[in-house]
LUMROKOL-260804 format. One line per field, with one value per residue (C-alpha): residue number from 1; residue in one letter; chain; x, y, z. Coordinates in pm, 1 decimal, decimal comma. Each point is the difference from the previous one (the first is absolute). Layout:
N
num = NUM	...
residu = a	...
chaine = A	...
x = X	...
y = Y	...
z = Z	...
***
This chain:
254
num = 1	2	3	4	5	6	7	8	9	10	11	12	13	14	15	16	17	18	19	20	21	22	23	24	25	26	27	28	29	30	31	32	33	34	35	36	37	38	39	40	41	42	43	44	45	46	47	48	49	50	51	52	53	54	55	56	57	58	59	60	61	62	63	64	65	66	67	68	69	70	71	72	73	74	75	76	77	78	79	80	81	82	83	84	85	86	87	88	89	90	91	92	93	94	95	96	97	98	99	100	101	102	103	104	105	106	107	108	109	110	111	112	113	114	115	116	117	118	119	120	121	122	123	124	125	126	127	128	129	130	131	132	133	134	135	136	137	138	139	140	141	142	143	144	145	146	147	148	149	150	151	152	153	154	155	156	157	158	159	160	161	162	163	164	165	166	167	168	169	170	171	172	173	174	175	176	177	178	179	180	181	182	183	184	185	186	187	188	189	190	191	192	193	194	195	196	197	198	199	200	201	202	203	204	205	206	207	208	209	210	211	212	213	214	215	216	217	218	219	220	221	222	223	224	225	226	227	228	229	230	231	232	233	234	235	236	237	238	239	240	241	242	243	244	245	246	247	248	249	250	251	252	253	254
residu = x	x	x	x	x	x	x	x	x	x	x	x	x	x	x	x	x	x	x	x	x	x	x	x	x	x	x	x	x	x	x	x	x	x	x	x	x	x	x	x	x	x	x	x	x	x	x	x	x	x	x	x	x	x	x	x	x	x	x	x	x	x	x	x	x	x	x	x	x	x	x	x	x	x	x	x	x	x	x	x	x	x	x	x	x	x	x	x	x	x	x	x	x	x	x	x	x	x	x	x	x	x	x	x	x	x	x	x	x	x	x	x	x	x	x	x	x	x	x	x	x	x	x	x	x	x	x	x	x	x	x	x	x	x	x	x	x	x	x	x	x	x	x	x	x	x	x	x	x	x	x	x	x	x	x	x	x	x	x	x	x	x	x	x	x	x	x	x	x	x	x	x	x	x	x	x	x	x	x	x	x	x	x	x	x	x	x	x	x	x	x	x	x	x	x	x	x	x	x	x	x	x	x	x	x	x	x	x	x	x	x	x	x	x	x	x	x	x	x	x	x	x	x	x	x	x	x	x	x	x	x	x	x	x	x	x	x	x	x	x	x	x	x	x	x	x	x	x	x	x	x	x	x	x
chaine = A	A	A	A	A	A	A	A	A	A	A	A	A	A	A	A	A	A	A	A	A	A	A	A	A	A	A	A	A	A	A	A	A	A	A	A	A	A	A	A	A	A	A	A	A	A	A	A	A	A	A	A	A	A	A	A	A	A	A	A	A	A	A	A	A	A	A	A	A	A	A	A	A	A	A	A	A	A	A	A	A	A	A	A	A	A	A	A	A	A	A	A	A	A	A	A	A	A	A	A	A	A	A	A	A	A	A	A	A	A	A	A	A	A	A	A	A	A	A	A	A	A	A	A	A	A	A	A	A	A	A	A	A	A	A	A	A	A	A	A	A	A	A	A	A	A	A	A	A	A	A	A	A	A	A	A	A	A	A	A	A	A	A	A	A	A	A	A	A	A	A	A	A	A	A	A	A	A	A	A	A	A	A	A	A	A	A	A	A	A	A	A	A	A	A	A	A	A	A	A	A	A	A	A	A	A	A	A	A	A	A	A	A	A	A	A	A	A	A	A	A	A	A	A	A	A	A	A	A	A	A	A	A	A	A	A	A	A	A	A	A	A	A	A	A	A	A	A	A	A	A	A	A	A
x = 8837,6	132,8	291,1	181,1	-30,2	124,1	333,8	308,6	204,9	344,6	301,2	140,6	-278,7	-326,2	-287,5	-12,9	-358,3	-299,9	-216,7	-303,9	-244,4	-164,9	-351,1	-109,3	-333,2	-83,9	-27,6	310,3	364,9	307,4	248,4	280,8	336,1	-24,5	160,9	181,8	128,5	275,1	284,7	369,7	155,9	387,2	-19,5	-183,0	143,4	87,7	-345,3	-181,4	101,5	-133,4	-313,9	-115,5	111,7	-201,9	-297,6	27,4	182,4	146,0	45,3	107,9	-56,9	204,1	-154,2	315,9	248,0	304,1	217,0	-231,0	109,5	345,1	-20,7	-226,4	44,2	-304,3	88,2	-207,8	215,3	226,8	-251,3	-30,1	-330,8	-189,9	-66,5	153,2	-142,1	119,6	-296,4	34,0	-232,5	238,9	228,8	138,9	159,9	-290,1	-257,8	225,4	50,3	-351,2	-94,2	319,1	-127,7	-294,6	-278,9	-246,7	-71,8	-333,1	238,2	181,7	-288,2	-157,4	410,4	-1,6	-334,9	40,3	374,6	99,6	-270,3	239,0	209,0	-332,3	-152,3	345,5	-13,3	-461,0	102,5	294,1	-260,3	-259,9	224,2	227,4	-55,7	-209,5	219,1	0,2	178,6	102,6	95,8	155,4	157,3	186,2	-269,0	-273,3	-222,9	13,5	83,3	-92,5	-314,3	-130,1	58,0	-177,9	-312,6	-1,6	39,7	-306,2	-209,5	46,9	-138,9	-309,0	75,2	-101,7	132,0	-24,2	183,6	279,7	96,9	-50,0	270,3	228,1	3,5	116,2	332,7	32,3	-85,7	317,6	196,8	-16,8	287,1	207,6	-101,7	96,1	341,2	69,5	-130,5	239,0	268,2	-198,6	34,0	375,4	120,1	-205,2	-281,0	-303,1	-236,7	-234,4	23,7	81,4	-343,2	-194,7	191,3	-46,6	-386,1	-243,3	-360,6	-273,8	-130,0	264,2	-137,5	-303,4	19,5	237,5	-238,5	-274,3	263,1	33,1	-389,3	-24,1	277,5	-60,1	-301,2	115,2	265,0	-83,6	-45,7	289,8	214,6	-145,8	93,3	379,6	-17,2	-96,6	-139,2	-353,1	190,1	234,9	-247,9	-216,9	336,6	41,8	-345,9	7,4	292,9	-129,8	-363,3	-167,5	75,7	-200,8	89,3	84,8	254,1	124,0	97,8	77,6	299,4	128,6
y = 10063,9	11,1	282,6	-355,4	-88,4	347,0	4,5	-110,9	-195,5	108,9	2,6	301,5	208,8	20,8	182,1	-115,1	-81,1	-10,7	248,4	-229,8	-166,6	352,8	48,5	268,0	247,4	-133,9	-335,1	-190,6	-56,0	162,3	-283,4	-155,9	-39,1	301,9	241,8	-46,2	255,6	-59,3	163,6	36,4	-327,2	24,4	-251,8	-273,0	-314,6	-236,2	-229,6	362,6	113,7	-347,0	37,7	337,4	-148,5	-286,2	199,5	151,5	337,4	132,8	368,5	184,9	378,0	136,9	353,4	94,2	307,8	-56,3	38,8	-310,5	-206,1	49,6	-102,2	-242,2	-192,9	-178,6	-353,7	25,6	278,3	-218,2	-277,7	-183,9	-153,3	328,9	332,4	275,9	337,8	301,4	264,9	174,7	215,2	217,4	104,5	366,3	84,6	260,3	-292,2	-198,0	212,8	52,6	-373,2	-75,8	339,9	-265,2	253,2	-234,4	-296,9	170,5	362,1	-283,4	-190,0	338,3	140,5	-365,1	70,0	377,7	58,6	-341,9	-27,4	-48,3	-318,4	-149,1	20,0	-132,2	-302,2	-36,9	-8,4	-297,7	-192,5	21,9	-73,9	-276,7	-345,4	-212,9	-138,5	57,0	380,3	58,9	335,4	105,2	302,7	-110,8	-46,0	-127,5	321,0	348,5	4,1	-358,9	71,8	284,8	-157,3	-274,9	233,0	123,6	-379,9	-109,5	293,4	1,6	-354,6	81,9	-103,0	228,6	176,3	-169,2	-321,3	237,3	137,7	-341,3	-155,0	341,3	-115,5	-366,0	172,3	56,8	-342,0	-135,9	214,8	7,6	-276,5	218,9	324,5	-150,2	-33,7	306,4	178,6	-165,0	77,7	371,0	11,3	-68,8	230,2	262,7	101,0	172,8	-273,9	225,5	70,7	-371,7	-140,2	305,0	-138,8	-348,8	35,4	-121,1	64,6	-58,1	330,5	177,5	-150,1	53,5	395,5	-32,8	-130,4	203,8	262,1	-115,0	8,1	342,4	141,6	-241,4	-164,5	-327,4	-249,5	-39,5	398,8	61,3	-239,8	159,6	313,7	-54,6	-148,2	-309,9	-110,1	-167,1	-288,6	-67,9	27,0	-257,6	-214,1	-11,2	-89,4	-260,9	-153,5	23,0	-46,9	-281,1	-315,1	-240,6	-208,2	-304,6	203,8	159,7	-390,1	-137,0	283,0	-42,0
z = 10125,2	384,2	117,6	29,6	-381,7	-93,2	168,4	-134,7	297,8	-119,3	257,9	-151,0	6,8	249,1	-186,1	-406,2	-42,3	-284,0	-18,4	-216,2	172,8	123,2	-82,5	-219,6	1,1	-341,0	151,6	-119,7	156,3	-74,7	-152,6	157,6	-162,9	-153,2	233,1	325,1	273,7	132,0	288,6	-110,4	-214,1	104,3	235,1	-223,8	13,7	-287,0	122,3	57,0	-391,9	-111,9	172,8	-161,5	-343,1	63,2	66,8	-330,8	106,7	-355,7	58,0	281,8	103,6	230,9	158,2	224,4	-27,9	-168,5	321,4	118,0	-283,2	70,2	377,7	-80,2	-366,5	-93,2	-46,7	-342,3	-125,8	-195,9	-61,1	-329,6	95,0	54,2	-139,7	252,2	36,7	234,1	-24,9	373,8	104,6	165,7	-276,2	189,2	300,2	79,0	6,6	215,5	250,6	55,0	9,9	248,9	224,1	39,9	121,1	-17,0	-245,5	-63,7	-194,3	-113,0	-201,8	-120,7	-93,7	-202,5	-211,9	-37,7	-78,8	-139,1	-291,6	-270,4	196,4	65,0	-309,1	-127,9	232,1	-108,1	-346,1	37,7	156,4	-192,0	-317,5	159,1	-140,8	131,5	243,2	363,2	102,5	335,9	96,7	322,4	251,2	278,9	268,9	-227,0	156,8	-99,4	-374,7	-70,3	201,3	-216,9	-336,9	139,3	147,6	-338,6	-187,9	246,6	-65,3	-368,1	39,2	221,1	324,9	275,8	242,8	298,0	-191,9	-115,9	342,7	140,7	-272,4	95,4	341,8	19,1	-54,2	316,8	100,5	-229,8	87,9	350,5	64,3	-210,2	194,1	357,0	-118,0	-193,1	375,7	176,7	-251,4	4,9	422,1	-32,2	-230,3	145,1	-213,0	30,2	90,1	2,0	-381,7	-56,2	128,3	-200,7	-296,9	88,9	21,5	-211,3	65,3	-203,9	63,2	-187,5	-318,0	27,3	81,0	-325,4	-183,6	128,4	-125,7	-340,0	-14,7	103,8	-179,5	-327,3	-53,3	62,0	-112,0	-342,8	4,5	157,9	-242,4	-303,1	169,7	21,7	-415,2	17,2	-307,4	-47,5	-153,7	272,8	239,1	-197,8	-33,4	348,4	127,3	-298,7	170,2	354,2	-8,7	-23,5	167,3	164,4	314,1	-239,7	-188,2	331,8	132,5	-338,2	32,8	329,2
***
């Protein structure tokens, strides 16, 4: 399965794409239709809403702050079709300040997994229990929080490292007609561009020293997500879900 055959084309949003298709160490593929990542969702169209519906999206998970929400309704919110779900992993105003200090996305990653265990085993356990319909779940840029629940999703599953931080960083390839005009918005009202490119940024390498991290600090994934309460069972759930497809099943979906 191609980076081409992951993505979502939407108009109202740049980087909504399928994490199946990824091979695993125990020689199978993660599944598609199962999960997608995805950027913010308040500027889906009526076409764009149909799409993701179409593609069997039934539940949605929505991992931004509650001052994000309100700036920035999910079109789903109100949605009869789909099952809506706001579990941030910034719930304080101490954790956001240190995420919007930025210091690096590396403290970010490692603030995520070490002081935001209950949130993320929150968000594990909706997946793994969700029906078997297609859940997306989504921040705003589709990188930072969205990109460590889905290190941890991939991981769980058995694909390695290398795969992981590769998936992390095709962000930045979506987003990057986005990112040339929030800098010019940035550049006229002044900003620290400076700050703005460091947050912009995303580099493979910052994955993989967080997962090299993890390891360290952890285990591994599976070690680290029974560490934070995961139970056996959801983790079993969710690699029942995930693992297991085959390149016919991966086409027969898309």
């Amino acid at each position: 399965m191609s980076e081409q055959q992951r993505r979502l084309m939407l108009q109202g949003a740049v980087n909504v794409r399928d994490i199946g298709g990824y091979s695993t160490q125990g020689g199978q593929l993660t599944r598609s239709g199962v999960f997608l990542r995805a950027d913010n969702l308040d500027r889906l169209t009526d076409a764009d809403q149909q799409m993701l519906l179409d593609y069997g999206v039934r539940r949605i998970i929505d991992l931004r702050s509650l001052p994000e929400l309100q700036n920035f309704p999910d079109v789903f919110a109100q949605s009869p079709h789909v099952i809506y779900q706001h579990l941030p992993l910034l719930e304080d105003k101490p954790q956001m300040a240190f995420v919007e200090a930025m210091p690096s996305h590396y403290e970010v990653y490692v603030h995520l997994l070490d002081q935001c265990q209950p949130q993320i085993r929150a968000v594990l356990e909706t997946l793994a229990t969700a029906d078997a319909a297609c859940t997306l779940y989504h921040c705003t840029g589709g990188k930072d929080r969205t990109g460590v629940i889905s290190a941890l999703l991939l991981g769980l599953a058995g694909v390695d490292a290398v795969t992981i931080a590769q998936d992390y960083a095709l962000t930045g390839d979506y987003l990057a007609p986005r990112v040339a005009q929030w800098r010019h918005r940035a550049v006229d009202a002044g900003e620290d561009m400076e700050r703005f490119d460091r947050l912009m940024l995303t580099n493979p390498d910052v994955m993989r020293r967080t997962l090299v991290y993890l390891h360290e600090q952890y285990g591994s994934i599976p070690d680290y997500v029974k560490a934070i309460g995961v139970a056996d069972s959801a983790i079993d759930q969710l690699r029942n879900r995930f693992v297991g497809g085959d390149e016919e099943q991966l086409f027969e979906t898309i």
